[in-house]
Each structure stands twice: as C-alpha cells, then as structure tokens.
N, CA and C atoms as an extended XYZ file, in Angstrom:
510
Properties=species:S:1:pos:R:3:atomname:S:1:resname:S:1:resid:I:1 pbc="F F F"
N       143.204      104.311       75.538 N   UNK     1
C       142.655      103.469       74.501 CA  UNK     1
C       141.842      102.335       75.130 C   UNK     1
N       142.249      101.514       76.139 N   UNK     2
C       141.890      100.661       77.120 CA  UNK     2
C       140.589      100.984       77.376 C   UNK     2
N       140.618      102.317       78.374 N   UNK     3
C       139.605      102.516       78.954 CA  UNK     3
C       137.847      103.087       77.603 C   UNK     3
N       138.649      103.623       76.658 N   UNK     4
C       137.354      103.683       75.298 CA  UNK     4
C       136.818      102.405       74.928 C   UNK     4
N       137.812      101.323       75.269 N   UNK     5
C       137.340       99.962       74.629 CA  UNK     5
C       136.320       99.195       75.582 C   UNK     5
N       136.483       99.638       77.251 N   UNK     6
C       135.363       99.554       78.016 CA  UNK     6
C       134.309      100.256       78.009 C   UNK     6
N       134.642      101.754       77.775 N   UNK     7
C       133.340      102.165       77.606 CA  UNK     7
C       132.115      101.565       76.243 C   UNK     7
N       132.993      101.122       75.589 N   UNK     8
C       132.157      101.336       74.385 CA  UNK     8
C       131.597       99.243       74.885 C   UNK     8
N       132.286       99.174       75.129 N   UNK     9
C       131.412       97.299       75.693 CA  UNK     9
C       130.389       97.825       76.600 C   UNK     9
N       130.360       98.739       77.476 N   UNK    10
C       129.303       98.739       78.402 CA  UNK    10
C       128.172       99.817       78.313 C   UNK    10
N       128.895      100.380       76.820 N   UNK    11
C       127.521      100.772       76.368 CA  UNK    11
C       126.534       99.802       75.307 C   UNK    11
N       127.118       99.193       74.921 N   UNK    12
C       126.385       97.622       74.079 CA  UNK    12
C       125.582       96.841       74.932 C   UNK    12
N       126.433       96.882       76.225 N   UNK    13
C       125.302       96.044       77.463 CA  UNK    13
C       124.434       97.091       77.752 C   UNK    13
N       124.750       98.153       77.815 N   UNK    14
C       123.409       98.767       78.879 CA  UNK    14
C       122.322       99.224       78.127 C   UNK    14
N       121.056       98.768       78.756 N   UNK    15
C       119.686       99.122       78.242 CA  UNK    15
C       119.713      100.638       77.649 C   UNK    15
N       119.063      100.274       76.406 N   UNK    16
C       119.142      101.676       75.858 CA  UNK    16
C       117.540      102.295       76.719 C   UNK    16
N       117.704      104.094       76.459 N   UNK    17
C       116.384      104.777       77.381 CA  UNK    17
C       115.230      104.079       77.055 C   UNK    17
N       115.018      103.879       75.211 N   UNK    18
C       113.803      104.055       74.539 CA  UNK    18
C       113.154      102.647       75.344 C   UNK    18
N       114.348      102.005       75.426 N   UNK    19
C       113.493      100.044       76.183 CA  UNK    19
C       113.061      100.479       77.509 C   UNK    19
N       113.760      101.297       78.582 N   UNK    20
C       113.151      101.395       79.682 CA  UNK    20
C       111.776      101.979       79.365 C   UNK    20
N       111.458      103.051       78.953 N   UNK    21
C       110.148      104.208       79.247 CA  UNK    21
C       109.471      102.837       78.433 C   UNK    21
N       109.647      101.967       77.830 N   UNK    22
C       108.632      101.084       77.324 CA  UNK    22
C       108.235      100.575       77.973 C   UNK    22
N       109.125       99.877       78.847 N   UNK    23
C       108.986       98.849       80.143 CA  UNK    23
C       108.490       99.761       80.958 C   UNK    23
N       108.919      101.057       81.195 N   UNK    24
C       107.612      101.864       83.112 CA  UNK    24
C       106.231      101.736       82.315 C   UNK    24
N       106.266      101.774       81.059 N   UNK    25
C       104.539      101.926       80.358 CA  UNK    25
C       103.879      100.709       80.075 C   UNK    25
N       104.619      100.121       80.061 N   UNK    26
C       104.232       98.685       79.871 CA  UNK    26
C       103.580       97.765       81.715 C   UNK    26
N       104.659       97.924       82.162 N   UNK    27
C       104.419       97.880       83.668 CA  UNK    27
C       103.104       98.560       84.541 C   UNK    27
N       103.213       99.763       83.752 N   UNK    28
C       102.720      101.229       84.878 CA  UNK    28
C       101.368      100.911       85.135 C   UNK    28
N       101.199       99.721       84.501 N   UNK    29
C        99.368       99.005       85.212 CA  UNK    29
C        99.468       98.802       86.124 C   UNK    29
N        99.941       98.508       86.802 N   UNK    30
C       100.194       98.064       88.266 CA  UNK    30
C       100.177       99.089       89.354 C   UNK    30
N       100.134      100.571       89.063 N   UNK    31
C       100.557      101.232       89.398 CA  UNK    31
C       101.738      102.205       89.571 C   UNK    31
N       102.309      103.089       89.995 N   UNK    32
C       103.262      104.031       89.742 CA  UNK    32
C       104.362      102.865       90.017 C   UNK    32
N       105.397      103.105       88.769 N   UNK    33
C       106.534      102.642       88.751 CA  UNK    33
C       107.459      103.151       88.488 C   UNK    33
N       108.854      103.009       88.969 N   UNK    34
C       109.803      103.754       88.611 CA  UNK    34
C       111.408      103.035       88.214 C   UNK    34
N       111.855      103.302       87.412 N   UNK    35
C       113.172      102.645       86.799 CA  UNK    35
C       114.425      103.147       87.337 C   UNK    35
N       115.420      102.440       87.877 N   UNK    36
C       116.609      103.192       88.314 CA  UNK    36
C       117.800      102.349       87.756 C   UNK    36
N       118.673      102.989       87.134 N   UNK    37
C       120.382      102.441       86.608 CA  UNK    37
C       120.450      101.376       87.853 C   UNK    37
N       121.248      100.348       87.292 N   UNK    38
C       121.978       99.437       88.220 CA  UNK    38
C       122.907       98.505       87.418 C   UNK    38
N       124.142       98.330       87.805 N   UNK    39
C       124.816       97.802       86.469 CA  UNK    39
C       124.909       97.945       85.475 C   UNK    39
N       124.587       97.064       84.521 N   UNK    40
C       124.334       97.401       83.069 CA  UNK    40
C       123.034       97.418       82.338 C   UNK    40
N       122.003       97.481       83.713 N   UNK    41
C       120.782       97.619       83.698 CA  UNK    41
C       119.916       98.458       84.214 C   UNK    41
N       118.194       98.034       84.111 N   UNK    42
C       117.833       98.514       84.862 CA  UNK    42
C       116.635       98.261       86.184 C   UNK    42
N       116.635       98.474       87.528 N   UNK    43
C       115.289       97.620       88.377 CA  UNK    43
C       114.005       98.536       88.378 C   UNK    43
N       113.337       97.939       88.040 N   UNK    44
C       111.677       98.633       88.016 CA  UNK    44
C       111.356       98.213       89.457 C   UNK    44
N       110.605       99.788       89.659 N   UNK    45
C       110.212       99.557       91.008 CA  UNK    45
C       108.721      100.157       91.268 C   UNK    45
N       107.915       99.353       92.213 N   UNK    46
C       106.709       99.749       92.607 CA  UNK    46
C       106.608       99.372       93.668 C   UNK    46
N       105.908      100.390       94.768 N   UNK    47
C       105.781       99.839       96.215 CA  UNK    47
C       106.758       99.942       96.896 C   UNK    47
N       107.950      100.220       96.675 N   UNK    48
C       109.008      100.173       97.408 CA  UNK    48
C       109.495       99.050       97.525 C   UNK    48
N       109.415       98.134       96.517 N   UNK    49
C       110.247       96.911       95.645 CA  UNK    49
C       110.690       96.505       94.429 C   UNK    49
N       111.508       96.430       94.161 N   UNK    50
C       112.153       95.627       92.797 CA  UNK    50
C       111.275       94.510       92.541 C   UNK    50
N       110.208       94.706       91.387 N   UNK    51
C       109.543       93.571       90.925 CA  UNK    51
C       109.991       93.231       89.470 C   UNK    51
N       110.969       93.930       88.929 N   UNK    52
C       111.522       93.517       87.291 CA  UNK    52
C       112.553       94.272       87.179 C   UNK    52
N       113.354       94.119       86.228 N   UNK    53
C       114.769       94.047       85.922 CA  UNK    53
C       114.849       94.125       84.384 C   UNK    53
N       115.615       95.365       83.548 N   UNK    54
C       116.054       95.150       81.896 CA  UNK    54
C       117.506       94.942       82.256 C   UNK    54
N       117.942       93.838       81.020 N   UNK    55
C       118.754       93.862       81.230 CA  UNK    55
C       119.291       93.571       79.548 C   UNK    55
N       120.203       94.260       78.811 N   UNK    56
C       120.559       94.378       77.630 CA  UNK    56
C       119.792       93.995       76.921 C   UNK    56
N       118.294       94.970       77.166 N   UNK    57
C       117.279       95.221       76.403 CA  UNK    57
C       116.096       93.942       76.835 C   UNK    57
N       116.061       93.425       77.525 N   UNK    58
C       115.342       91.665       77.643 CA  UNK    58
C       114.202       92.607       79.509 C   UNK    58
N       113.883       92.270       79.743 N   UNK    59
C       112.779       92.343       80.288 CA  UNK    59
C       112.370       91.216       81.106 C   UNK    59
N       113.091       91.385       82.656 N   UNK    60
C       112.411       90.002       83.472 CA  UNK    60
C       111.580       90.520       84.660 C   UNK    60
N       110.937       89.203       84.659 N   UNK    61
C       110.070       89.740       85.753 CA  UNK    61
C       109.792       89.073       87.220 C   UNK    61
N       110.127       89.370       88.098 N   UNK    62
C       110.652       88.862       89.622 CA  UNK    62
C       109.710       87.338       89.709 C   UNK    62
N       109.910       86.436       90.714 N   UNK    63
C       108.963       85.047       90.586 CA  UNK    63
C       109.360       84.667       91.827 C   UNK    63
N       108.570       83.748       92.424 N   UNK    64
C       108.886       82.739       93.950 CA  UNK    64
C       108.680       81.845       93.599 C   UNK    64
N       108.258       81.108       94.902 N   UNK    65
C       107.799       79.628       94.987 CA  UNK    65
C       106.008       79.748       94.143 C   UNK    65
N       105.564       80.642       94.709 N   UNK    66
C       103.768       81.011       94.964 CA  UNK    66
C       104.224       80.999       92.932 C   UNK    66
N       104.998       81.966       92.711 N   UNK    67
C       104.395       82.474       91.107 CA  UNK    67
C       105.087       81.778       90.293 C   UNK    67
N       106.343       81.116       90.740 N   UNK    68
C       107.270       80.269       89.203 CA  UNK    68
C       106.383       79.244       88.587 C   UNK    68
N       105.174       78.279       89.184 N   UNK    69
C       104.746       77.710       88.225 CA  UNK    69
C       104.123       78.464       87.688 C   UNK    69
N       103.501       79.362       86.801 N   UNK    70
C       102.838       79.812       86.037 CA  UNK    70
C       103.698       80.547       85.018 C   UNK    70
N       105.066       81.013       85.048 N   UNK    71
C       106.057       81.323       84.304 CA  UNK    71
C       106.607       80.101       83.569 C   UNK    71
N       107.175       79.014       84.421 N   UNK    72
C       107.306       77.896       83.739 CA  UNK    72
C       106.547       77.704       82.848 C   UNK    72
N       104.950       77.445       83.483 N   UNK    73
C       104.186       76.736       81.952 CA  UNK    73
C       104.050       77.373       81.098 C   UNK    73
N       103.688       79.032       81.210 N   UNK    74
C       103.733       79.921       79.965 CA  UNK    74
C       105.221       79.263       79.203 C   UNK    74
N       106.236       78.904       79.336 N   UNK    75
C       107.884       78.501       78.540 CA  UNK    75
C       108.315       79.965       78.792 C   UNK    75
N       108.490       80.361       80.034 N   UNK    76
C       109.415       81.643       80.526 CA  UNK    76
C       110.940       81.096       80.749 C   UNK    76
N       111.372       81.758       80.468 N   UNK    77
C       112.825       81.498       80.391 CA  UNK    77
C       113.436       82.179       81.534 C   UNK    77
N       114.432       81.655       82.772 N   UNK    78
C       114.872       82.898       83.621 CA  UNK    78
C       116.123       83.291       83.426 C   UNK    78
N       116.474       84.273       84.354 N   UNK    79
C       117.453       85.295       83.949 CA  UNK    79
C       118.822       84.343       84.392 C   UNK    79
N       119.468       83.969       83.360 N   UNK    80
C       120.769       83.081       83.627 CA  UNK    80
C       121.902       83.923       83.310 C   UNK    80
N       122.745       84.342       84.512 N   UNK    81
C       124.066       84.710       83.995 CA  UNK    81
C       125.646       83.859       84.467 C   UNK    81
N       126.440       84.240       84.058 N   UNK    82
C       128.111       83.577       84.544 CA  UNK    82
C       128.710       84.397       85.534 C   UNK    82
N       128.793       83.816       86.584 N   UNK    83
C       129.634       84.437       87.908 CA  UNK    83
C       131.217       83.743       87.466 C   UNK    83
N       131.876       84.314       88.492 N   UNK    84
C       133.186       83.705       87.759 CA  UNK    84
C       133.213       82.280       88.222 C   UNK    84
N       132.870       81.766       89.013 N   UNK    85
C       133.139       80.455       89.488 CA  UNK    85
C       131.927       79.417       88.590 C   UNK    85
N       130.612       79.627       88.429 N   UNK    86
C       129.856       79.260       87.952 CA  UNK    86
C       128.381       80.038       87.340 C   UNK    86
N       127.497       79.099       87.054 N   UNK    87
C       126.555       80.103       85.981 CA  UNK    87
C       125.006       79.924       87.104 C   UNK    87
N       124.486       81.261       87.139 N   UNK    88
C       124.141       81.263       88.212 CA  UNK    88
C       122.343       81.507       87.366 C   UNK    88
N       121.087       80.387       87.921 N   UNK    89
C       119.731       80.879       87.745 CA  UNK    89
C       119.167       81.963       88.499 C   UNK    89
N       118.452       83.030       88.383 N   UNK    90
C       117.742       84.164       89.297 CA  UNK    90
C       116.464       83.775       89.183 C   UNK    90
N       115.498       84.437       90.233 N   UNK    91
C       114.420       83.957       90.726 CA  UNK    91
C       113.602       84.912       89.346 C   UNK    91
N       114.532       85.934       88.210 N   UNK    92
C       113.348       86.428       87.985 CA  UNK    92
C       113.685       85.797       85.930 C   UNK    92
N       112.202       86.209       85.620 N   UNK    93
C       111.621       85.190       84.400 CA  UNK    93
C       111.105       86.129       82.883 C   UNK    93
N       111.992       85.960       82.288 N   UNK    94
C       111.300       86.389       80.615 CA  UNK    94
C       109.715       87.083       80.619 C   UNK    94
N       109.129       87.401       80.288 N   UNK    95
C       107.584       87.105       80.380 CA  UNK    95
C       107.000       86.858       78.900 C   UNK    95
N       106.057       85.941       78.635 N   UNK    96
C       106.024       85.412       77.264 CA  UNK    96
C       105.899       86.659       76.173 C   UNK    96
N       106.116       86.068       75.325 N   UNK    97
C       106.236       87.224       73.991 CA  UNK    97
C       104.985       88.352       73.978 C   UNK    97
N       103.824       87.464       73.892 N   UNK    98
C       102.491       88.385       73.188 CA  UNK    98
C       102.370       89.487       74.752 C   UNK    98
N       102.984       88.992       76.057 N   UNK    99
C       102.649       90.146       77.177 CA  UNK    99
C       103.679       91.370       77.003 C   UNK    99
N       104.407       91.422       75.905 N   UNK   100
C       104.712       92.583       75.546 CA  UNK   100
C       104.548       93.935       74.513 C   UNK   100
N       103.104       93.281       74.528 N   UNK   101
C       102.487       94.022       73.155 CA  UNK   101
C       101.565       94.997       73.511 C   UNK   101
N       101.314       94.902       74.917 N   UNK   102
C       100.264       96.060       75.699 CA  UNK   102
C       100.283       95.666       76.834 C   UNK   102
N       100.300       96.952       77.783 N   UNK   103
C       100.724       97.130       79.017 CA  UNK   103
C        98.792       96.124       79.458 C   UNK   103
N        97.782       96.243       79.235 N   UNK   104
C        96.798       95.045       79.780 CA  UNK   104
C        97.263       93.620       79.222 C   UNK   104
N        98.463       93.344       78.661 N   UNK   105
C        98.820       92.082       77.682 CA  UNK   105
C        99.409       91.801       79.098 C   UNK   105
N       100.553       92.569       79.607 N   UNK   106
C       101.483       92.318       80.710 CA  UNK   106
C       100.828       92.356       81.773 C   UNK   106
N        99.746       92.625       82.204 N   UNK   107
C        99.099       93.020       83.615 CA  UNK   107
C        99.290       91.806       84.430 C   UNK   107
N        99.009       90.521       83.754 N   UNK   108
C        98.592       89.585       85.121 CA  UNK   108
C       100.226       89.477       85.364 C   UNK   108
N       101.060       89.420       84.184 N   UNK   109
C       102.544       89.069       84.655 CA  UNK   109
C       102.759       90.099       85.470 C   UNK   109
N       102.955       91.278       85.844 N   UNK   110
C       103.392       92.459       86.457 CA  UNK   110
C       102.878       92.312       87.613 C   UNK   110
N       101.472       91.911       87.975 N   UNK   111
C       100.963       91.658       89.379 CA  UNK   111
C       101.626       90.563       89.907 C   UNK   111
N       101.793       89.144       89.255 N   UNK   112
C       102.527       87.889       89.776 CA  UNK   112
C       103.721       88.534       89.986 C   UNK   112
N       105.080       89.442       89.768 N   UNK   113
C       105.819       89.986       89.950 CA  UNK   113
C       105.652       90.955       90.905 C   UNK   113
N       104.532       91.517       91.320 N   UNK   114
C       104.941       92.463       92.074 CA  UNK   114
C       104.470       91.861       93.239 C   UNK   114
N       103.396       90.813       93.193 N   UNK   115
C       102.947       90.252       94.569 CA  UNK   115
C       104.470       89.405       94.987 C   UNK   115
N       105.059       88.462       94.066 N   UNK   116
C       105.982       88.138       94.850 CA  UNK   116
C       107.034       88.630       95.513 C   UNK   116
N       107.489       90.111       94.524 N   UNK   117
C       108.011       91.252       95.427 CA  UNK   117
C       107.794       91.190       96.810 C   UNK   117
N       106.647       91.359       96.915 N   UNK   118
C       105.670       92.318       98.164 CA  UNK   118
C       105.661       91.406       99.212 C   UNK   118
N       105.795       89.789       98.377 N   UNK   119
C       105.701       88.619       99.737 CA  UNK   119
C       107.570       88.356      100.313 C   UNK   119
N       107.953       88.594       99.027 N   UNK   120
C       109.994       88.792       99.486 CA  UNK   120
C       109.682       89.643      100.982 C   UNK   120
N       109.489       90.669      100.690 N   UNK   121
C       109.862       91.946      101.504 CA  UNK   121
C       109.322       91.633      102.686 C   UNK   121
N       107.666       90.752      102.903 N   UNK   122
C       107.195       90.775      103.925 CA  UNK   122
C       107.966       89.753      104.764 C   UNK   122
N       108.385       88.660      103.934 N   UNK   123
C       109.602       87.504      104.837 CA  UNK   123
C       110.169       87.900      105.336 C   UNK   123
N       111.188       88.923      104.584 N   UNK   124
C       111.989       89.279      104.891 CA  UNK   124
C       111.700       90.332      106.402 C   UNK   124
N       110.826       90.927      106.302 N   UNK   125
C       110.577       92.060      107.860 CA  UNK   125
C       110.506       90.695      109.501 C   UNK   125
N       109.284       90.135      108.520 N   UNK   126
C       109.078       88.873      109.292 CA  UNK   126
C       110.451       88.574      110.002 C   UNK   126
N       111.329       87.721      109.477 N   UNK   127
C       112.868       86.907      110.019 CA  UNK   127
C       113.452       87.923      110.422 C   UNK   127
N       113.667       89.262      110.907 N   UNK   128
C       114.166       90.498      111.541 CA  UNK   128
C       113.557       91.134      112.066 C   UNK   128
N       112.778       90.393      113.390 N   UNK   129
C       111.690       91.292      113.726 CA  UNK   129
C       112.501       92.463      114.924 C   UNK   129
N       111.766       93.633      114.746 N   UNK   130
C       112.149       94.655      115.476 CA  UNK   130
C       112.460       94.202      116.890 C   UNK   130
N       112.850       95.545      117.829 N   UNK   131
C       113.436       95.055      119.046 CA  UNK   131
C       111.864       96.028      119.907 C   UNK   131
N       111.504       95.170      120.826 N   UNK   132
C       110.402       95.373      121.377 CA  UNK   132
C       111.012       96.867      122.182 C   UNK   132
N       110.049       97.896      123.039 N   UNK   133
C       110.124       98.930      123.646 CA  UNK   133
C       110.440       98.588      124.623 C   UNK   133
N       111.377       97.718      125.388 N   UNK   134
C       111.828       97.064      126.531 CA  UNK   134
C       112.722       96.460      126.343 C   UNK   134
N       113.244       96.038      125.330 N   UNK   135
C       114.941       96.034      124.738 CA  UNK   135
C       115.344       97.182      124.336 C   UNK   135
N       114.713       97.779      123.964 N   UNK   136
C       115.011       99.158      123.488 CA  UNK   136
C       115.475       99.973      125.060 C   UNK   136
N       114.964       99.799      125.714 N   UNK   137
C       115.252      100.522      127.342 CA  UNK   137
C       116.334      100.122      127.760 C   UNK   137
N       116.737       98.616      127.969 N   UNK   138
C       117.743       98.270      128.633 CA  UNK   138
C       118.868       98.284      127.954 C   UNK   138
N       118.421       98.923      126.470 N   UNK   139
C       119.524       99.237      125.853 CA  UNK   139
C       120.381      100.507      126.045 C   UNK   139
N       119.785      101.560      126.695 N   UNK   140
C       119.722      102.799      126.586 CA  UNK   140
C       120.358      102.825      128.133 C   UNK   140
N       121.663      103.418      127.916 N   UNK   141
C       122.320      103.900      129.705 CA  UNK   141
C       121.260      104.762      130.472 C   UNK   141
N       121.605      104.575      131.801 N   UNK   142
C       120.768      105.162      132.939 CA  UNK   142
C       120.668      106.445      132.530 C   UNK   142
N       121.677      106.845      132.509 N   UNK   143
C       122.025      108.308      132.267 CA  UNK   143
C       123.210      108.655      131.034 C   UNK   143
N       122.687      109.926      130.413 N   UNK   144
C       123.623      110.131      129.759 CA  UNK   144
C       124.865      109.915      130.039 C   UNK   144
N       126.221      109.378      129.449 N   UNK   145
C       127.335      108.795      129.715 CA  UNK   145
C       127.848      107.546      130.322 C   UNK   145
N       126.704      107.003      131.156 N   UNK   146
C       126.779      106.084      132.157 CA  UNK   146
C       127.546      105.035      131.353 C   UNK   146
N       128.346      103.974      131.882 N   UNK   147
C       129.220      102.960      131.281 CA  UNK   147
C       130.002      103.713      130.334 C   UNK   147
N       130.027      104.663      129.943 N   UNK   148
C       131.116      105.189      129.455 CA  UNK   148
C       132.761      105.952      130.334 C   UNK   148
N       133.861      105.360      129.893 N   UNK   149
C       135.381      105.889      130.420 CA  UNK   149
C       135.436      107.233      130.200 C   UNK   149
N       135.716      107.625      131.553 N   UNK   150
C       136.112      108.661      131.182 CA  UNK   150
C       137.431      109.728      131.793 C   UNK   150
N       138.022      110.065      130.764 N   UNK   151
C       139.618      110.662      131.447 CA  UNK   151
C       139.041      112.295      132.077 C   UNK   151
N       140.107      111.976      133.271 N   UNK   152
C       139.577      113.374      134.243 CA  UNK   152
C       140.087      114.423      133.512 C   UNK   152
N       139.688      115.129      133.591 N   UNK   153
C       139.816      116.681      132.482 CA  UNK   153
C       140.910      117.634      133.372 C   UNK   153
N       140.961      117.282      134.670 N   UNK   154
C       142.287      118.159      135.698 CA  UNK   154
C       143.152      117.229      136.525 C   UNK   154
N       143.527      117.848      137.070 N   UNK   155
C       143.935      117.007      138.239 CA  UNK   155
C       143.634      117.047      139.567 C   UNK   155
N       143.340      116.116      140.396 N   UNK   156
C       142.494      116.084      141.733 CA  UNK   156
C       143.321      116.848      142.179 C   UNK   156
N       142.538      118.025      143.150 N   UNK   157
C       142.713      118.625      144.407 CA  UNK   157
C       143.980      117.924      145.719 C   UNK   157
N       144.822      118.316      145.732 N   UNK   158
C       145.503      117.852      146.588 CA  UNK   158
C       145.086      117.989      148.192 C   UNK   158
N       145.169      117.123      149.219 N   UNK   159
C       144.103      117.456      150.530 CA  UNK   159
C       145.447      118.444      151.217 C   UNK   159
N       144.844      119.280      152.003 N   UNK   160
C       145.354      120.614      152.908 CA  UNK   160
C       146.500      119.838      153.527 C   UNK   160
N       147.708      120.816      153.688 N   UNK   161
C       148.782      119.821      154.356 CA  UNK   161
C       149.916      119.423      153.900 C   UNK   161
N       149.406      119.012      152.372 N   UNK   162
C       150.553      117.603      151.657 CA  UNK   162
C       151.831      117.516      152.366 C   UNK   162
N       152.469      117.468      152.286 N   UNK   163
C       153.965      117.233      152.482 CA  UNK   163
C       154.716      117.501      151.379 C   UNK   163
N       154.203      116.790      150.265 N   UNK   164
C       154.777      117.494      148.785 CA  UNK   164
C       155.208      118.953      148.457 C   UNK   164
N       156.531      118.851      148.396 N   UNK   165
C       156.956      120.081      147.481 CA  UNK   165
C       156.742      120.545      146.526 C   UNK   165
N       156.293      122.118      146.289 N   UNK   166
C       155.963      122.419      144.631 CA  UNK   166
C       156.673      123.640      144.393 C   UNK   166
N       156.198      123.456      143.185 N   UNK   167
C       157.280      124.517      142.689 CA  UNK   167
C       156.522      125.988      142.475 C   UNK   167
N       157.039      127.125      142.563 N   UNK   168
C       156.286      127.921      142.278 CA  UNK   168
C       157.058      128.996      141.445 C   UNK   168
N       156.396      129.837      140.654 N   UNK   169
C       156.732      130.486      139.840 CA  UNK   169
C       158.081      131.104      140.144 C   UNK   169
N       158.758      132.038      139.514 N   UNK   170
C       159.790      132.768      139.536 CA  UNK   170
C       159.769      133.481      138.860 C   UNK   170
C-alpha cells in the first residue's frame, strides 16, 4: 500500500512526455537536442551538455555569471528547491513567458543557455588539465610487472650436496 502511495506522488512530480517533446521542439533551434529521465525530471542536452532542465512540467534554462543578468532583467525566476538542511538557489532560470510560444520566441534564451553550458564545460577541462606525454611515461613501469611483488610460483633449486634429508617416496 506504502509503496502505491509513492508511486503515485512521483508520478505527479514527474514531467509528463507531452511537456518534454515540447521542450526538444521548442529548444531544437539550437540544434540537435536530446532529453534524458533524471529524477523527477528531465536534462536537455546539446553538444554534449546539460543546457536545461523540466522539472514538474516548468522549464529552466542553465545561466552563469556571463548570462544571469539578462534572465534577471527579463523577471526570470530560478530553479529553487529544499534540501533537507536548507533551500537551495540553482544556476538555472524560468525563461520568460512569451519565449515559450515558439521555438524562434526561445532561441536567444536557448543559446544564452547553451553558451553558458559550453563555457561550464570548458572551465571545467581547463582546472583538470590532462597529464602531459612525459607524466604519462614515468608513469608507466620499465617493464611489464616491474615494481610489482611477486610470490615464487616453486621452490628454489636446492645447490648439489645439501646435507638435508628428504624424504622419498615409498
């Protein structure tokens, strides 16, 4: 009974289909976009970034430093939710009413969203820069196994002579 009473809350939150395919068509100026489940939502993606987000049917759209003033002054509202400890603002923003009335209505918002995407991602490569082809070497043992332990697979050869007694079959 429990578990019907969750399902049926988290189907009230989650974006119904008909709002996504609105939002990839609405978006899809920008170029090929694609929508994927996440939570109780969903992230639109182009370029190989998350530039917008549905979320129980509402429609935001990613922002930085470069693009939040121009969301602000349009009166964009951003995506505010409750963590358990406190209520948390996200970087991404409503987009005003009339840019949802045609995918050229939404265009300049969808580009300010996807450029700031595109500038996230590039920071982000930026502050992790790869390991040059010469860290990469001295990373790599001399030889296969080298610095690696390893247990002898027999037992050493005893030298001609021993003194040791052994035992031998019977």
């Amino acid at each position: 009974m429990r578990a019907a009473a969750g399902a049926a809350i988290l189907d009230l939150m989650a974006t119904r289909p008909s709002v996504v395919e609105y939002a990839v068509e609405l978006l899809g100026s920008v170029g090929p976009v694609q929508a994927r489940a996440m939570f109780s939502g969903h992230g639109i993606y182009a370029e190989g970034v998350m530039f917008a987000l549905l979320y129980r049917d509402e429609l935001y759209l990613k922002a930085d430093d470069v693009s939040r003033p121009r969301f602000v002054e349009a009166g964009c509202q951003p995506w505010v939710y409750e963590s358990r400890t406190r209520v948390m603002t996200t970087s991404y923003y409503r987009p005003p009413d009339d840019a949802h009335e045609s995918a050229e209505a939404m265009l300049p918002w969808a580009r300010l969203a996807l450029d700031a995407a595109l500038r996230a991602r590039a920071a982000k490569a930026k502050a992790k820069p790869k390991p040059s082809s010469k860290a990469k070497e001295k990373e790599k043992p001399a030889r296969p196994g080298a610095g690696v332990a390893r247990r002898p697979t027999r037992a050493a050869p005893r030298a001609r002579g021993s003194t040791r007694a052994t035992r031998r079959p019977r």
